[in-house]
The first five atom37 places (N, CA, C, CB, O) and aatype in JSON, in Angstrom:
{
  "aatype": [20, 20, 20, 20, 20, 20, 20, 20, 20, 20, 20, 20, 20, 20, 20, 20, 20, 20, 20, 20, 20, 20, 20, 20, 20, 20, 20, 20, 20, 20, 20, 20, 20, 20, 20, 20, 20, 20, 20, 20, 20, 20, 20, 20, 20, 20, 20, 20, 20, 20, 20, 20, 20, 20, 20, 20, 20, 20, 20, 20, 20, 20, 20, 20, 20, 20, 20, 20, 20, 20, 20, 20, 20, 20, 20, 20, 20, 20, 20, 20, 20, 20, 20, 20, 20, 20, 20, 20, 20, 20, 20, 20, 20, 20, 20, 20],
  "atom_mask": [
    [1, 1, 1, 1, 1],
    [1, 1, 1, 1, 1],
    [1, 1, 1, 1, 1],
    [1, 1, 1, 1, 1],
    [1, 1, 1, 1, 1],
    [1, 1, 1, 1, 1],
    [1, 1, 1, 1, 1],
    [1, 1, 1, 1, 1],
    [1, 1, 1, 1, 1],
    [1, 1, 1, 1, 1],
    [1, 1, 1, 1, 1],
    [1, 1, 1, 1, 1],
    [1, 1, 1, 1, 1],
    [1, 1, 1, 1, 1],
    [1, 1, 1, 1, 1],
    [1, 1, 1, 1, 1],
    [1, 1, 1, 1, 1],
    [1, 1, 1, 1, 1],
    [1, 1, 1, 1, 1],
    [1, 1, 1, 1, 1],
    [1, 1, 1, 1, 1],
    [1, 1, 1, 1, 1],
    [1, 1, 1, 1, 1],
    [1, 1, 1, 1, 1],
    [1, 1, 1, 1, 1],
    [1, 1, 1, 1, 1],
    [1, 1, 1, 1, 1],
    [1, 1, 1, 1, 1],
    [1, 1, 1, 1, 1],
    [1, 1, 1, 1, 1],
    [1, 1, 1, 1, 1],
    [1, 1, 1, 1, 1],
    [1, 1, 1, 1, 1],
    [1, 1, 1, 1, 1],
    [1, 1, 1, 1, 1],
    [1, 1, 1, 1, 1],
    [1, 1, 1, 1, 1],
    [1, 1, 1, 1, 1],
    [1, 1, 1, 1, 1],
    [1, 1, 1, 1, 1],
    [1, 1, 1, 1, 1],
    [1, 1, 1, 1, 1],
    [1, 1, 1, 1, 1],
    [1, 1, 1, 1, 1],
    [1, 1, 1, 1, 1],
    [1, 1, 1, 1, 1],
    [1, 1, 1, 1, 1],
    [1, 1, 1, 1, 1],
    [1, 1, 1, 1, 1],
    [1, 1, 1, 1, 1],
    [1, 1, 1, 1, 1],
    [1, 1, 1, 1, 1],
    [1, 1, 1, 1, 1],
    [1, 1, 1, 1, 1],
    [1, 1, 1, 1, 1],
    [1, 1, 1, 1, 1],
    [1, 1, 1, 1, 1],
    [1, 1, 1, 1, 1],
    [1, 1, 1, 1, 1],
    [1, 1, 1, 1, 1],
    [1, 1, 1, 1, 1],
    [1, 1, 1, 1, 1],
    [1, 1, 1, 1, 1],
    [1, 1, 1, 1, 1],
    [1, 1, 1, 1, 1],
    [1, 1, 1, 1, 1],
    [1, 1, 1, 1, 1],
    [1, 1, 1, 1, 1],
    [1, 1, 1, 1, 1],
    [1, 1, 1, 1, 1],
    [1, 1, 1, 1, 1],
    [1, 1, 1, 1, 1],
    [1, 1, 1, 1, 1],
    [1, 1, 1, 1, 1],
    [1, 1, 1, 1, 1],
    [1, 1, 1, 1, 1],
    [1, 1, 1, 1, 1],
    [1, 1, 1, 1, 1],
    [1, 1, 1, 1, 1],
    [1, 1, 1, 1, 1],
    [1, 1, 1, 1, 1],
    [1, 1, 1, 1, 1],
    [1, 1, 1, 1, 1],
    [1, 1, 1, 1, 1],
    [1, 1, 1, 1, 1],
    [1, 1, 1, 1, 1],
    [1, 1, 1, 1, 1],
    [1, 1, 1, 1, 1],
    [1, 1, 1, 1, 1],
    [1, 1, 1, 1, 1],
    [1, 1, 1, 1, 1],
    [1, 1, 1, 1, 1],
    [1, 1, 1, 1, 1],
    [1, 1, 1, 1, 1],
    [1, 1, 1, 1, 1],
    [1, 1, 1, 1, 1]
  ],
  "atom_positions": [
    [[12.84, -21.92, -33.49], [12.35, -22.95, -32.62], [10.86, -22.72, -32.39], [13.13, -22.98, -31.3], [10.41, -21.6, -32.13]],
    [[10.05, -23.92, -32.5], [8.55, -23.7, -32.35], [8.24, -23.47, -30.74], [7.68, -25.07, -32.98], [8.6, -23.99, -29.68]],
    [[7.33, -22.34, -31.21], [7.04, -22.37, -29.92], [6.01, -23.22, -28.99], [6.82, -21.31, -29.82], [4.9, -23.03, -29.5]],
    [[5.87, -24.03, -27.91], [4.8, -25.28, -26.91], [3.65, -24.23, -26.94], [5.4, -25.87, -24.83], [3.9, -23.03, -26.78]],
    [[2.07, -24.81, -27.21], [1.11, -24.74, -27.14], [0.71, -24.57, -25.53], [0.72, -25.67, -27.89], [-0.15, -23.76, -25.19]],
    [[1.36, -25.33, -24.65], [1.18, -26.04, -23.42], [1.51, -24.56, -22.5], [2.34, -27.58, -23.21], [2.58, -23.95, -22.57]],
    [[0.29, -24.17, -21.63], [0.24, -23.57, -20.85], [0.79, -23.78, -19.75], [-0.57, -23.39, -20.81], [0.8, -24.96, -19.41]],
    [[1.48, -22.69, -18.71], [1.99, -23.2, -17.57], [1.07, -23.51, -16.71], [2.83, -22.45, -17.02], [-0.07, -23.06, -16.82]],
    [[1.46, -24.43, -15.6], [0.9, -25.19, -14.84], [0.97, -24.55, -13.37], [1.46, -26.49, -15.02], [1.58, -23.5, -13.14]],
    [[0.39, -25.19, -12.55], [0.24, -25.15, -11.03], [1.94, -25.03, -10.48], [-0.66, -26.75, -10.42], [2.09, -24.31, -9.5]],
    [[3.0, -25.59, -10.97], [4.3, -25.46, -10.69], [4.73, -24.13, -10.99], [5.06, -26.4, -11.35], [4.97, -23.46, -9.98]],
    [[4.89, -23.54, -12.12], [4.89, -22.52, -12.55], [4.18, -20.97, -11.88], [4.48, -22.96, -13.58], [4.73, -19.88, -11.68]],
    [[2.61, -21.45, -11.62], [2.48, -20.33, -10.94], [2.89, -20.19, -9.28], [1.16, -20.06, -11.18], [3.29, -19.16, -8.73]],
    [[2.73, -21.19, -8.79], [3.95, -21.0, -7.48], [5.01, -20.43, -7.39], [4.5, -21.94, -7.08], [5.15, -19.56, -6.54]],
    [[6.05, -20.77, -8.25], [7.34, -20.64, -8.64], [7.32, -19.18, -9.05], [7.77, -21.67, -9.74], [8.33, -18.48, -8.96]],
    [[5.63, -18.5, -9.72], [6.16, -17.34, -10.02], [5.72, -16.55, -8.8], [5.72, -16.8, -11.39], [6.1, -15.38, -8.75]],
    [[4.97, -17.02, -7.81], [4.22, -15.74, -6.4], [5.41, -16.14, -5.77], [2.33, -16.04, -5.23], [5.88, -15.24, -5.07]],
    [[6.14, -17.3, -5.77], [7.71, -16.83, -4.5], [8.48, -16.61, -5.4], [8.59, -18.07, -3.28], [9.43, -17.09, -4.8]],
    [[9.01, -16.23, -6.55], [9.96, -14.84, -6.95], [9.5, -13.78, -6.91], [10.48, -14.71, -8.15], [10.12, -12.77, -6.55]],
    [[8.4, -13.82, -7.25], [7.4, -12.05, -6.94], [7.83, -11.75, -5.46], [5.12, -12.14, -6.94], [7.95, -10.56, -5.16]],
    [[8.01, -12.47, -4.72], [7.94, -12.37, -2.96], [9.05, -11.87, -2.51], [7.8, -13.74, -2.11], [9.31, -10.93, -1.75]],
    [[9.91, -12.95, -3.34], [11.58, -12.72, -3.33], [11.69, -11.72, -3.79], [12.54, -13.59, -4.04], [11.93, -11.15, -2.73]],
    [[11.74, -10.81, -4.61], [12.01, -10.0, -5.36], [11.55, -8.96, -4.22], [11.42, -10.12, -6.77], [12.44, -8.6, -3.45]],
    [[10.38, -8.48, -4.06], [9.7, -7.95, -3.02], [10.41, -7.41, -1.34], [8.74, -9.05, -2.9], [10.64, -6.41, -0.65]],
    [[10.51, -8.81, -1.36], [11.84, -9.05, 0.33], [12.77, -8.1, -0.36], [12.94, -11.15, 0.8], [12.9, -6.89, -0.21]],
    [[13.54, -9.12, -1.34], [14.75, -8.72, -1.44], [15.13, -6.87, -1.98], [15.26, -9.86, -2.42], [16.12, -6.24, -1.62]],
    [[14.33, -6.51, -2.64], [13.8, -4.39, -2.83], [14.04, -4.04, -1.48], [11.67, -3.77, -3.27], [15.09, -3.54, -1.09]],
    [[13.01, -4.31, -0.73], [12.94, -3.88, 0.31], [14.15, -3.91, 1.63], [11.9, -4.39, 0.49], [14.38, -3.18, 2.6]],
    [[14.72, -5.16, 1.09], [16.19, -4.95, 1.53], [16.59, -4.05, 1.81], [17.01, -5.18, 0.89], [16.69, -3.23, 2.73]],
    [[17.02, -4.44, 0.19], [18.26, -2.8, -0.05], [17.84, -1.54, 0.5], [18.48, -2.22, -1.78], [18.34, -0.61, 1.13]],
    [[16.58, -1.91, -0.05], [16.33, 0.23, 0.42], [16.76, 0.06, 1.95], [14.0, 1.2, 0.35], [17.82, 0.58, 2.27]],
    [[15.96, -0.69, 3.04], [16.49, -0.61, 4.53], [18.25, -0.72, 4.32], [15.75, -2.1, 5.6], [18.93, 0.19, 4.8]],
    [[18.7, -1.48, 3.84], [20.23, -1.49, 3.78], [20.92, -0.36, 3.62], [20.69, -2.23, 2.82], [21.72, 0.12, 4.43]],
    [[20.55, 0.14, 2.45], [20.99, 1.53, 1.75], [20.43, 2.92, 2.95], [20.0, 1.64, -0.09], [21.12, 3.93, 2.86]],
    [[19.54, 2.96, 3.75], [18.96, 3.49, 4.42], [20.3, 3.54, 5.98], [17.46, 2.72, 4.39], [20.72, 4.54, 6.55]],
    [[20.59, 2.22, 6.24], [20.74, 1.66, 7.6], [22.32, 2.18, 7.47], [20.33, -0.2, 7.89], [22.89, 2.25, 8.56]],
    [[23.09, 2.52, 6.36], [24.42, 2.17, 5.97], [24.44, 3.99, 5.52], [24.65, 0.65, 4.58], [25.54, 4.41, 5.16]],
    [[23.32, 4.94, 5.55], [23.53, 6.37, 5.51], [23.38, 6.64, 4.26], [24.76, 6.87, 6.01], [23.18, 7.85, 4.14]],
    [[23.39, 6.05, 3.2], [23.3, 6.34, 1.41], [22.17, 6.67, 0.89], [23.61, 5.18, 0.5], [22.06, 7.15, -0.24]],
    [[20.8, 6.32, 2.03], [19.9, 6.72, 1.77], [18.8, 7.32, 2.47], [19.73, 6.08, 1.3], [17.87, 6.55, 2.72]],
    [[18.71, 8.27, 2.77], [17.64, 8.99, 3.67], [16.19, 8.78, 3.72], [17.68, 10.23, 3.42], [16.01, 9.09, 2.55]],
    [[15.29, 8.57, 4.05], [13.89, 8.24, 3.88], [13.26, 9.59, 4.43], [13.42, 6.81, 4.72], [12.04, 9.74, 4.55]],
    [[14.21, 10.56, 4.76], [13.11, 12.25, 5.81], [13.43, 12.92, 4.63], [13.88, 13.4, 7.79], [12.93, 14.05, 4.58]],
    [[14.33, 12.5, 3.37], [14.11, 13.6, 2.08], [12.84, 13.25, 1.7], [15.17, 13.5, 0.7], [12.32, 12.16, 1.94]],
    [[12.16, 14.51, 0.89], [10.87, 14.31, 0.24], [11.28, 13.57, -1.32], [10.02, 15.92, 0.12], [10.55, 12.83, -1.98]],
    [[12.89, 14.11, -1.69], [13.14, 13.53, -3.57], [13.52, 12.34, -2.82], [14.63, 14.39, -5.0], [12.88, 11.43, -3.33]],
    [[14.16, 11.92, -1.98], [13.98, 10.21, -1.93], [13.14, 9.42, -1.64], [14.6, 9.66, -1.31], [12.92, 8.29, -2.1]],
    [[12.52, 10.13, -0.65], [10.72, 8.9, -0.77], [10.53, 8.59, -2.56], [8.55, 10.23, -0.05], [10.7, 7.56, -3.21]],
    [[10.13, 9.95, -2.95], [9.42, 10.36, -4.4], [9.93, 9.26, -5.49], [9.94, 12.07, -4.98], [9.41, 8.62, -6.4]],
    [[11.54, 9.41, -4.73], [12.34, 8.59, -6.34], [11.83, 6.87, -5.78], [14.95, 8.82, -6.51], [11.15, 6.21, -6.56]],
    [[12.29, 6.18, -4.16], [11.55, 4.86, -3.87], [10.27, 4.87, -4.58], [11.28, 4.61, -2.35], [10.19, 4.08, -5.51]],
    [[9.31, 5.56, -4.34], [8.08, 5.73, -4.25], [7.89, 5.04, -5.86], [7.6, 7.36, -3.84], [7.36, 3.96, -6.13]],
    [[8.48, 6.0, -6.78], [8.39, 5.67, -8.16], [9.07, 4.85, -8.71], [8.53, 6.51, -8.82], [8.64, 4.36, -9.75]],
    [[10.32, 4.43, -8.2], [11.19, 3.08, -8.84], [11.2, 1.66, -8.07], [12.81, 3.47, -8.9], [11.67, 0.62, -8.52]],
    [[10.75, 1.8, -7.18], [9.99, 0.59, -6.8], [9.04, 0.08, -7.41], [9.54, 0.65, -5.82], [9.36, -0.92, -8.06]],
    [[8.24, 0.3, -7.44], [6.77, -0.27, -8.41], [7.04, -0.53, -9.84], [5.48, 0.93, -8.49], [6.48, -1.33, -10.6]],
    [[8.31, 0.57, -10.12], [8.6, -0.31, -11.85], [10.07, -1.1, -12.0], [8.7, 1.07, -13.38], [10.48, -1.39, -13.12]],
    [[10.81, -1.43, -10.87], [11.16, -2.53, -10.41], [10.68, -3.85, -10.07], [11.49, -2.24, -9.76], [11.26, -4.92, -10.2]],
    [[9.05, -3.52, -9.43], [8.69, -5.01, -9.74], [8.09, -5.29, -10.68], [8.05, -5.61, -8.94], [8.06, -6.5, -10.9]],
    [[7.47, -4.53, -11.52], [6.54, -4.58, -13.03], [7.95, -5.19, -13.46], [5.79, -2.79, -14.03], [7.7, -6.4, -13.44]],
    [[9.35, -5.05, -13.87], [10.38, -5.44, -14.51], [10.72, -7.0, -14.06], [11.47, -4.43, -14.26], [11.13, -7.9, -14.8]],
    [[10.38, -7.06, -12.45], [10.5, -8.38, -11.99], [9.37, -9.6, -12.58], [10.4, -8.2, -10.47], [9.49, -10.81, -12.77]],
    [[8.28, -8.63, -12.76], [7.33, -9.56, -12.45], [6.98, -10.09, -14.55], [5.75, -8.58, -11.25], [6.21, -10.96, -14.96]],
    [[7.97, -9.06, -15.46], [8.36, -9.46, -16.44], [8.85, -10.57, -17.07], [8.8, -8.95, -16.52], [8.43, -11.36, -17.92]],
    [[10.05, -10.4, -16.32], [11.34, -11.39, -16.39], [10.83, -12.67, -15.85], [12.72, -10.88, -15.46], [11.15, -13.66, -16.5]],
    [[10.06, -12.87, -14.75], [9.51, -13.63, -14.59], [8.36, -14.83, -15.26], [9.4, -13.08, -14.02], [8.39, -16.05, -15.09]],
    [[7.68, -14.27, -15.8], [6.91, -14.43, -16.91], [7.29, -15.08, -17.85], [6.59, -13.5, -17.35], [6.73, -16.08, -18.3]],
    [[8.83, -14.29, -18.49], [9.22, -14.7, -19.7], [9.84, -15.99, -19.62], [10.05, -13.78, -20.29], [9.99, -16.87, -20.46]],
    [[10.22, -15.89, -18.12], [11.24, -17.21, -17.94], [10.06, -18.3, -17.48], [12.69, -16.97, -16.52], [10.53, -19.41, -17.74]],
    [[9.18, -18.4, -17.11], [7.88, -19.49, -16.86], [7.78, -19.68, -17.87], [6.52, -19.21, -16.26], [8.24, -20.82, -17.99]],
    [[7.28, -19.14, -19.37], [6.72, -19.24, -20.56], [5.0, -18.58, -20.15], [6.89, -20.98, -21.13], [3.93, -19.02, -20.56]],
    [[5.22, -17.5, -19.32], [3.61, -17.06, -19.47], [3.36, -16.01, -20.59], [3.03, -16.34, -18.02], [2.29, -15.47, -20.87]],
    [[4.85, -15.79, -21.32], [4.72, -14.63, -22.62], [3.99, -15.64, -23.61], [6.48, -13.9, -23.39], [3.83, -16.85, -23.82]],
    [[3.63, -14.35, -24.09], [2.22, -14.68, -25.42], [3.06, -13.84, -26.43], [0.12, -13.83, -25.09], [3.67, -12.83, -26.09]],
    [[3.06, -14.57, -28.3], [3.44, -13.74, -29.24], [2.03, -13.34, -29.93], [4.54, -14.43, -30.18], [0.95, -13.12, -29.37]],
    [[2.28, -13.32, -31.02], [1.61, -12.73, -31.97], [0.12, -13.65, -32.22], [2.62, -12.61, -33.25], [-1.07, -13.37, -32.37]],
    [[1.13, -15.18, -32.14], [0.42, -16.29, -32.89], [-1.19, -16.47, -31.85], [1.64, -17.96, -32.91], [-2.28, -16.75, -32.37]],
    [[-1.0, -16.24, -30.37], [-1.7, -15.96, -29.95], [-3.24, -15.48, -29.39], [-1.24, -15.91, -30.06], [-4.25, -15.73, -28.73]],
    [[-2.29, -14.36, -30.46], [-3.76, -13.29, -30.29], [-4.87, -13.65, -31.44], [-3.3, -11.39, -30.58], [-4.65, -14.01, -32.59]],
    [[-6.0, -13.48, -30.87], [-7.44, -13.32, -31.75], [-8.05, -12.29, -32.49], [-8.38, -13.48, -31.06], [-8.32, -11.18, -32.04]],
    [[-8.23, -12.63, -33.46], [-8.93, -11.2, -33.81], [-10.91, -10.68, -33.22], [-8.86, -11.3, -35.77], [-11.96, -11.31, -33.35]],
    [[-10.63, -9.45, -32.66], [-12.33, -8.94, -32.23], [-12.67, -8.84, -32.96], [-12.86, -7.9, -31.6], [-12.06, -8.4, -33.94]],
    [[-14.18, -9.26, -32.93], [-15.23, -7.99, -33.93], [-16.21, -7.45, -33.05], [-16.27, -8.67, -35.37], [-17.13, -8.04, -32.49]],
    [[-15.86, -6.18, -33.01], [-16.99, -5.53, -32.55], [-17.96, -5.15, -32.5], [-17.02, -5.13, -32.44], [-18.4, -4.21, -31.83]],
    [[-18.69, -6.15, -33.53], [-20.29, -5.84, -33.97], [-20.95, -6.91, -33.24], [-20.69, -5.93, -35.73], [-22.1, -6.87, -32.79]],
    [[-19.53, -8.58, -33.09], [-20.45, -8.68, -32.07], [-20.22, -9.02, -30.41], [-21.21, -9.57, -32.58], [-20.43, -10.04, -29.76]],
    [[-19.67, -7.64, -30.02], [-19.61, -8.24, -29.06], [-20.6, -7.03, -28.21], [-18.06, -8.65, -28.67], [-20.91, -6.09, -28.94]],
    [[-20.98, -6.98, -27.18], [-22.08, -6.19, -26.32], [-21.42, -5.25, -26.12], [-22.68, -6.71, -25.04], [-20.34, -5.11, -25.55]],
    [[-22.38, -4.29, -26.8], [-22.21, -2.55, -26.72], [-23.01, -2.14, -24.63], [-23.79, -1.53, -28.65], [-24.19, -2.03, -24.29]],
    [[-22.15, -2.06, -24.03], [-22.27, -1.78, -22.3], [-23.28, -0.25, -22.52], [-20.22, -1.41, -21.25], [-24.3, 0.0, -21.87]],
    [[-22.73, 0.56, -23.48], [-24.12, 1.76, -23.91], [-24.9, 1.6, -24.56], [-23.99, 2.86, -24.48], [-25.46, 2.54, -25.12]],
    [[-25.17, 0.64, -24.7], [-26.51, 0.43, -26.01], [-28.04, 0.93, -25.52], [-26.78, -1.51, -26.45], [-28.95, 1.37, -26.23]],
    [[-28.0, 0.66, -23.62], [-29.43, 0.88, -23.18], [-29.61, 2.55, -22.86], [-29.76, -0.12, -21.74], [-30.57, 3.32, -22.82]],
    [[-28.39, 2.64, -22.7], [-28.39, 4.56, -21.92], [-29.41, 5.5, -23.18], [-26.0, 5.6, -21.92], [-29.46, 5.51, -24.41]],
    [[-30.27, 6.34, -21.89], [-31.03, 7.51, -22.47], [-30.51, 8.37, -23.73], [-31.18, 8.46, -21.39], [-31.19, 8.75, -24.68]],
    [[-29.57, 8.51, -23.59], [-29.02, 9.68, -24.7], [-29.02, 9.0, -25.84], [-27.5, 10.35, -24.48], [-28.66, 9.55, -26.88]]
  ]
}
């Protein structure tokens, strides 16, 4: 199936900052849930550590899925090729 040229729109990115939100609320839930219900302690140092670290790639996963389902994924066909001769060397002026 070909894939639409057609970028998402103003609907789309709404649709994707309140599932980001949702998603967000709804994490934060559980952990208070899981917390409130004894399964999860927040005065351990390995359970902050483990929230601490699987939260943030819980929403990178959300904020994936999300994406894919808007159509903000990009394939191959996409991409451009650089050349780096010409694009501006940021050290070109430095002393050394």
């Amino acid at each position: 199936m070909p894939r639409s040229s057609v970028s998402p729109g103003p609907i789309a990115n709404q649709l994707f900052e309140s599932g980001f939100r949702l998603a967000v609320i709804g994490g934060l839930s559980v952990v208070v849930a899981l917390h409130w219900m004894g399964a999860l302690s927040l005065l351990e140092p390995v359970t902050v550590v483990l929230v601490a670290l699987l939260f943030p790639i819980y929403l990178v996963f959300v904020s994936m899925l999300l994406a894919v389902w808007l159509g903000y994924d990009r394939d191959e066909t996409n991409l451009q090729r650089v050349d780096s001769e010409e694009a501006d060397d940021p050290w070109e002026g430095w002393p050394w």
